[in-house]
C-alpha positions as CSV (number, residue, x, y, z in Angstrom):
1,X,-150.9,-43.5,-77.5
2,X,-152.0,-40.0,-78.7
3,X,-151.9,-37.1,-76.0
4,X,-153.6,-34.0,-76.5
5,X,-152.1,-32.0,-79.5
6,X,-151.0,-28.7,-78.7
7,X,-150.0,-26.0,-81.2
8,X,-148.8,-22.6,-81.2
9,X,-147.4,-19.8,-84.0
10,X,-144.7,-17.9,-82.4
11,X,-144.2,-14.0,-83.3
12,X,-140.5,-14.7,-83.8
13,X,-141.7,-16.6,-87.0
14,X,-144.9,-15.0,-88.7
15,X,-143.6,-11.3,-87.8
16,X,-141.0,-10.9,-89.8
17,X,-142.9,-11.6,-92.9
18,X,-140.0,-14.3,-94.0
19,X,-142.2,-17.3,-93.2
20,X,-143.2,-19.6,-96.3
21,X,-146.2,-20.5,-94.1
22,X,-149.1,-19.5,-95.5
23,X,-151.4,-19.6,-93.2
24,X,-153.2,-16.2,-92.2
25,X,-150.4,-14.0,-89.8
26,X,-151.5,-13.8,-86.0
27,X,-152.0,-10.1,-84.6
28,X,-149.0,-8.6,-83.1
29,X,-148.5,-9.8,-79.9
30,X,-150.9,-12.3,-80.3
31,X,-150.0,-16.3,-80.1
32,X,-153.2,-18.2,-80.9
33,X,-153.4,-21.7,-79.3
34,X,-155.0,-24.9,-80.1
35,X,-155.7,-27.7,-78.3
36,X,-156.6,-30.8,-79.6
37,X,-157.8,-33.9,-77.8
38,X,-157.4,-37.8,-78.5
39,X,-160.3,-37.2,-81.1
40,X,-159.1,-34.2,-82.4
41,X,-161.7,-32.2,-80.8
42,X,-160.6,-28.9,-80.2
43,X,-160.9,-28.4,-76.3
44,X,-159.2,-24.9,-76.0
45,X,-161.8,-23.0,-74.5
46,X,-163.7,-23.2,-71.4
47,X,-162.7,-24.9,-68.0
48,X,-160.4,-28.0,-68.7
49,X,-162.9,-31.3,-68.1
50,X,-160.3,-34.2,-67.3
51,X,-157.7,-34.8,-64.8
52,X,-155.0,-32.5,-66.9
53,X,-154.5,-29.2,-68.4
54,X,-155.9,-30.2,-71.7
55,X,-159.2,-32.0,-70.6
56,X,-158.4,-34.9,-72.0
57,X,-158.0,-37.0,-68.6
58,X,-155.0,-38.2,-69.0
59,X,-151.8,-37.5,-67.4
60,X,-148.5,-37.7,-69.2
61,X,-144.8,-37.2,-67.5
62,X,-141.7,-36.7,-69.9
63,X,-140.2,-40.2,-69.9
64,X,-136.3,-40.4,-69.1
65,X,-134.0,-41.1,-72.2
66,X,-134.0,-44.8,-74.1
67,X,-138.0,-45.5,-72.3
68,X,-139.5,-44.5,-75.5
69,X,-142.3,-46.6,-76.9
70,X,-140.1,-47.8,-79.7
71,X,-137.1,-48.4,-76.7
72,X,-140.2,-50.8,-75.2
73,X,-140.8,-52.4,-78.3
74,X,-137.3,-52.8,-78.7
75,X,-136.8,-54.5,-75.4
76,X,-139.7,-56.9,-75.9
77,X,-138.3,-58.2,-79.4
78,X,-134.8,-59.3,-77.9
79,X,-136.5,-60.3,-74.1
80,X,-137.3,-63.4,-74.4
81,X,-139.6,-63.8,-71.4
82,X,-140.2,-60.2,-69.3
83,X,-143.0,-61.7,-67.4
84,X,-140.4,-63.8,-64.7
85,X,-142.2,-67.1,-65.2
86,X,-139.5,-68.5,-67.1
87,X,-141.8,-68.3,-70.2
88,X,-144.2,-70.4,-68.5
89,X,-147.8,-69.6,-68.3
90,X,-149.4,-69.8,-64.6
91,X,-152.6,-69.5,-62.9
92,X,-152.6,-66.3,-60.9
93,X,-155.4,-66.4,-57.9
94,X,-156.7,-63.1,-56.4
95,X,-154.4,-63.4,-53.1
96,X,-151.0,-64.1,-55.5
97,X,-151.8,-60.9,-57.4
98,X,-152.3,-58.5,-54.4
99,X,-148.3,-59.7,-53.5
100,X,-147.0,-57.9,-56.3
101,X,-147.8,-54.2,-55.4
102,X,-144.0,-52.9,-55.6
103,X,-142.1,-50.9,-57.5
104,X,-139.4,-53.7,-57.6
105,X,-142.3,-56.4,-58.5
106,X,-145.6,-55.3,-60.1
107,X,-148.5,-56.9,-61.4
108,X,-152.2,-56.1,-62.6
109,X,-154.8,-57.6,-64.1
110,X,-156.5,-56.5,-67.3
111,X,-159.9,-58.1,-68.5
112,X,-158.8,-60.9,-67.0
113,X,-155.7,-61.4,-68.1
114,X,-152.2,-60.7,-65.3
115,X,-149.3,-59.6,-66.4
116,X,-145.5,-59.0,-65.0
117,X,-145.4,-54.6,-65.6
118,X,-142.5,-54.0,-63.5
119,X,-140.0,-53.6,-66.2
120,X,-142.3,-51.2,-68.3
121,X,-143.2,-49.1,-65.2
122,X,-140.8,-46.3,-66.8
123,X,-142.0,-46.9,-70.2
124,X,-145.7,-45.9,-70.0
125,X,-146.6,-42.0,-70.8
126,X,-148.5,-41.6,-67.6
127,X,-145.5,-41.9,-65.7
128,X,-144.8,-44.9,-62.5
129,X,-147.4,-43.2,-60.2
130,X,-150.2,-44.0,-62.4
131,X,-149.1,-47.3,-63.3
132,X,-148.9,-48.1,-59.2
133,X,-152.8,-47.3,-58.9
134,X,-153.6,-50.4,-60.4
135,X,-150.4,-52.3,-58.5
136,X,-151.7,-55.9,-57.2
137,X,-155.0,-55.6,-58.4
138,X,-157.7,-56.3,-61.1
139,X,-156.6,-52.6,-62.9
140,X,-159.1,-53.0,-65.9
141,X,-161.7,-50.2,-64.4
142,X,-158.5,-48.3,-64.3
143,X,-157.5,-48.8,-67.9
144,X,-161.1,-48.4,-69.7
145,X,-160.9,-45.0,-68.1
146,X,-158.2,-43.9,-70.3
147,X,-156.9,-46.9,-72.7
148,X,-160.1,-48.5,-73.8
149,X,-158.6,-48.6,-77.6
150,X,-155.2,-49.6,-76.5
151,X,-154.1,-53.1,-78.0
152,X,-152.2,-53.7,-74.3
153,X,-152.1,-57.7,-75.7
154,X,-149.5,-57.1,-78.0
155,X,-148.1,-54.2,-75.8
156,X,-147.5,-56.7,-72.9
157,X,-147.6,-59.4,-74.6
158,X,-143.9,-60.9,-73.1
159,X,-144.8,-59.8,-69.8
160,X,-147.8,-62.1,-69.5
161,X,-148.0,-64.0,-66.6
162,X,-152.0,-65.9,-66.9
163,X,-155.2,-65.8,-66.5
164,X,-156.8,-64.0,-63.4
165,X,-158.5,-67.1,-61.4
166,X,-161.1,-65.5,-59.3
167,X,-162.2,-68.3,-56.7
């Protein structure tokens, strides 16, 4: 859930020789940059290598108010069932899953697993276009690339349809 890290020392605050910071003072005019990847590896210099500004592949939007990850986790403890089975675990065959590719009814399929995303489509950092890529289909390709480490279980855990039935 960690994005790049980026950090920068303004002039307005090591100038004026007021700050209790005390870290080394930048040269005037100067505003040194960081940039830190998931691994805190700094990737500030050279070309950026991933699919955003800061290398790191990953491509976050600024979510709207109250679709926060705590507002998510919030939502899942007092939903009782997000998935729209009725709480009811199903079978979910190939064809069923490539019927929910809308943005009014989404699922995907990770490792094996389908789940019910439409209500957490504003939730996720990468924003409801990247989310749709993996819309009605077996996304778990799609989710190594970025979230191998993510524990998407508990995350989705009340939007769980079933298993993915390949035939």
């Amino acid at each position: 859930m960690c994005g790049a890290i980026t950090t920068k020392q303004h002039n307005s605050d090591q100038m004026d020789g007021h700050s209790d910071d005390p870290k080394p003072k930048p040269e005037a005019g100067r505003r040194p940059s960081i940039v830190l990847n998931d691994d805190m590896t700094d990737i500030s210099g050279g070309e950026p290598s991933g699919g955003n500004a800061t290398g790191s592949g990953r491509t976050r939007v600024a979510l709207k108010p109250g679709h926060s990850l705590m507002d998510w986790l919030k939502l899942c403890a007092k939903s009782p069932d997000l998935s729209g089975t009725g709480g009811q675990v199903m079978a979910v065959t190939v064809e069923e899953l490539q019927k929910h590719n809308t943005l009014d009814d989404c699922w995907l399929s990770i490792r094996g697993k389908v789940y019910n995303v439409t209500q957490y489509l504003h939730f996720h950092p990468g924003g409801v276009d990247e989310m749709m890529r993996g819309a009605g289909s077996d996304a778990t390709d799609l989710f190594n690339e970025i979230h191998r480490y993510v524990n998407y279980e508990s995350m989705l855990k009340k939007c769980f349809v079933g298993p993915l039935v390949i035939e």
